[in-house]
C-alpha positions as CSV (number, residue, x, y, z in Angstrom):
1,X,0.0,0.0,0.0
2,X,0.8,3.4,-0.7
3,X,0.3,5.8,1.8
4,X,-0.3,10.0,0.9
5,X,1.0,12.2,3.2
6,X,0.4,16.5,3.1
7,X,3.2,18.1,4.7
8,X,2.6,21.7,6.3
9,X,5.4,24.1,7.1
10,X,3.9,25.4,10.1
11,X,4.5,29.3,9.6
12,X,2.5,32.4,10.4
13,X,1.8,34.0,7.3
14,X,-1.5,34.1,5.1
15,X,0.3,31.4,2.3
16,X,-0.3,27.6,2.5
17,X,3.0,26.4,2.2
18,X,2.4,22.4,1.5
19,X,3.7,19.1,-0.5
20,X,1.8,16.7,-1.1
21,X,3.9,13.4,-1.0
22,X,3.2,9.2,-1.7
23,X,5.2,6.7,-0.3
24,X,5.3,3.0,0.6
25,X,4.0,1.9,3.9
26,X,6.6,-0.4,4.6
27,X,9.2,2.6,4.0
28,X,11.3,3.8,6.7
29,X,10.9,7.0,8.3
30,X,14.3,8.0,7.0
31,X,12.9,7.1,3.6
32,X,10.1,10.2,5.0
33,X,12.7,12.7,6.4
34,X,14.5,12.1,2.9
35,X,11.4,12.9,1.0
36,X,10.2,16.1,3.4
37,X,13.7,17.8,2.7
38,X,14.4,17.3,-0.7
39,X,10.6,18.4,-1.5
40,X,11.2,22.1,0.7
41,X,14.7,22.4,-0.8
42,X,16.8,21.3,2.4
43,X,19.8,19.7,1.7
44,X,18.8,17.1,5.0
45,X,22.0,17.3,6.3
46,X,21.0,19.0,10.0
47,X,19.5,17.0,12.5
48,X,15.9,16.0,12.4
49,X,13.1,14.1,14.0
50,X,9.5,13.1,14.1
51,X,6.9,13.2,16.9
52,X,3.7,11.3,17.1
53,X,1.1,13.5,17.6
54,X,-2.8,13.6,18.5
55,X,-5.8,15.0,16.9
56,X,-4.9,18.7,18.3
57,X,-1.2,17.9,17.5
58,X,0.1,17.7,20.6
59,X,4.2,16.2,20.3
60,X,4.6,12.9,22.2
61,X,7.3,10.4,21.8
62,X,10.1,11.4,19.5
63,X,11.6,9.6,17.1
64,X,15.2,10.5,16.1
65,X,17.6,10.5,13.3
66,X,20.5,9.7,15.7
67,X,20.7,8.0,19.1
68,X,22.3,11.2,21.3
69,X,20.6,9.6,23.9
70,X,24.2,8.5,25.8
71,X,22.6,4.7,26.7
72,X,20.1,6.4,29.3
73,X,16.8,5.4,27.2
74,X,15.9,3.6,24.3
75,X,15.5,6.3,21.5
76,X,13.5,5.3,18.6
77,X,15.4,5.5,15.4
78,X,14.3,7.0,12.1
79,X,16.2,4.3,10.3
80,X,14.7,1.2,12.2
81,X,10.8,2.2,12.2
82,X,8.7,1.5,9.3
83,X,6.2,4.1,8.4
84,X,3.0,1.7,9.0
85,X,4.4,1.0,12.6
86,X,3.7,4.8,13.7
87,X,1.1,5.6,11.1
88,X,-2.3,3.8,10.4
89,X,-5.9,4.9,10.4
90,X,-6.1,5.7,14.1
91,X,-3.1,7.3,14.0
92,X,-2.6,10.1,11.0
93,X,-0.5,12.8,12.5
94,X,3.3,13.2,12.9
95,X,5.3,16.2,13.7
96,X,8.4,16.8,11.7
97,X,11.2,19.0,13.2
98,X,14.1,20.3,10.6
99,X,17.4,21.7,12.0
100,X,17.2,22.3,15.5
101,X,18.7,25.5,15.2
102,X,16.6,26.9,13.1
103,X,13.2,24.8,14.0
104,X,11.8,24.4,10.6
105,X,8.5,23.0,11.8
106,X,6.0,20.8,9.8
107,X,2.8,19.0,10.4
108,X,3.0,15.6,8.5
109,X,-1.3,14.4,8.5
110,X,-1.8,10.5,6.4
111,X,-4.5,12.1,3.7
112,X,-5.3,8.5,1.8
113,X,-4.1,4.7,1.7
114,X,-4.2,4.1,-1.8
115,X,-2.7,1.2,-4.1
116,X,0.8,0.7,-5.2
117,X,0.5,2.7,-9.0
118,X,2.5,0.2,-11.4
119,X,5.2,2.0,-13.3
120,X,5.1,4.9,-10.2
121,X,8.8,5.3,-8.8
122,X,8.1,6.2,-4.8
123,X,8.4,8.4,-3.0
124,X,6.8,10.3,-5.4
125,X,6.0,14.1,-5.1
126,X,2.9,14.5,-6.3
127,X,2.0,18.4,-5.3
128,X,4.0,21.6,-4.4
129,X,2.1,24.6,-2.8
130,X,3.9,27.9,-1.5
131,X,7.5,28.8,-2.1
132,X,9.9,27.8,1.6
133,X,10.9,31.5,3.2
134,X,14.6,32.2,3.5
135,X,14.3,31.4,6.7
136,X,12.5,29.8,9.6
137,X,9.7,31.2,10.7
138,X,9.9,32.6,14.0
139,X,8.0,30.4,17.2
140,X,5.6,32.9,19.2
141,X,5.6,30.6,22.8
142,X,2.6,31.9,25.1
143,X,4.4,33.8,27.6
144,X,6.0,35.9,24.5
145,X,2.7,37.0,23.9
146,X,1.7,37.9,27.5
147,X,2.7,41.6,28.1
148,X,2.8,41.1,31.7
149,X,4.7,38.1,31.9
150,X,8.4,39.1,32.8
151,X,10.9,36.3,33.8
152,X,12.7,38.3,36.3
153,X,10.1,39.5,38.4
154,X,9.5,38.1,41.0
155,X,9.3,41.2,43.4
156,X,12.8,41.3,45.3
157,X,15.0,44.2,44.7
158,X,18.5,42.9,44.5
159,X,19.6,46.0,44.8
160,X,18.5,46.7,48.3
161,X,21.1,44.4,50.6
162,X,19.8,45.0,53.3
163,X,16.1,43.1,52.6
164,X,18.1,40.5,51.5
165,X,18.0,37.7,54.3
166,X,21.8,36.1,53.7
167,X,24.9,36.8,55.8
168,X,27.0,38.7,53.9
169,X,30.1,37.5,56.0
170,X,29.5,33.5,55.7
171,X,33.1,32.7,55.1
């Protein structure tokens, strides 16, 4: 089986930036990565990964192009998991993370399950949509957008030593 995958960039302008991609089931998720980069123009050399995800995409377990894990935990690797084994009816979403420096993020969502096409080479690019921005579009967290939220303030004035409660001679 062939399975079709649309690939978002998530970014926060008006212009749908999407490829629309086929590729075997049985593929690897490297095989995926491989796909995702060449289709936006990457060169897929930086560091990548995929997430499962839920219905409101919410990132859950990771899946890695290399083990940096040092031997502490089992890290899934993009090499070693077949697309079917994370991807299926019940479970359509992935989240696709590009250069970790630059956090090109993408929402990967299973569109169809279709037959193999005889004489079709996959992965096969099927649609392009949007031109990729020179760069990364920039991540807006929550407390970015809250005006009052300010990481230092937390009401002591380190300024004023004597409201400090610390001996100041303690060696």
């Amino acid at each position: 089986m062939v399975y079709r995958f649309r690939v978002i960039l998530d970014n926060d302008t008006e212009d749908d930036i999407f490829r629309d991609l086929e590729i075997r089931e049985t593929d690897t998720l490297e095989d995926l990565h491989n796909i995702i980069t060449q289709s936006f123009g990457f060169d897929g050399l930086e560091m990548a990964s995929f997430y499962l995800s839920n219905d409101q995409w919410d990132q859950s377990e990771e899946i890695s192009m290399v083990d940096l894990s040092e031997g502490q935990e089992s890290v899934r690797l993009m090499n070693e998991t077949i697309i079917n084994d994370v991807v299926h009816e019940m479970q359509t979403k992935l989240i696709y993370v590009y250069d970790f420096l630059s956090m090109w993020t993408f929402y990967v969502e299973l569109a169809e399950i279709v037959d193999e096409a005889q004489g079709t080479d996959y992965p096969n690019l099927m649609f392009v949509q949007g031109q990729v921005p020179d760069a990364a579009p920039e991540k807006l967290f929550e407390a970015d957008s809250l005006d009052e939220f300010d990481e230092f303030e937390d009401g002591i004035d380190v300024d004023d030593y004597d409201s400090l409660d610390f001996d100041e001679n303690w060696n």
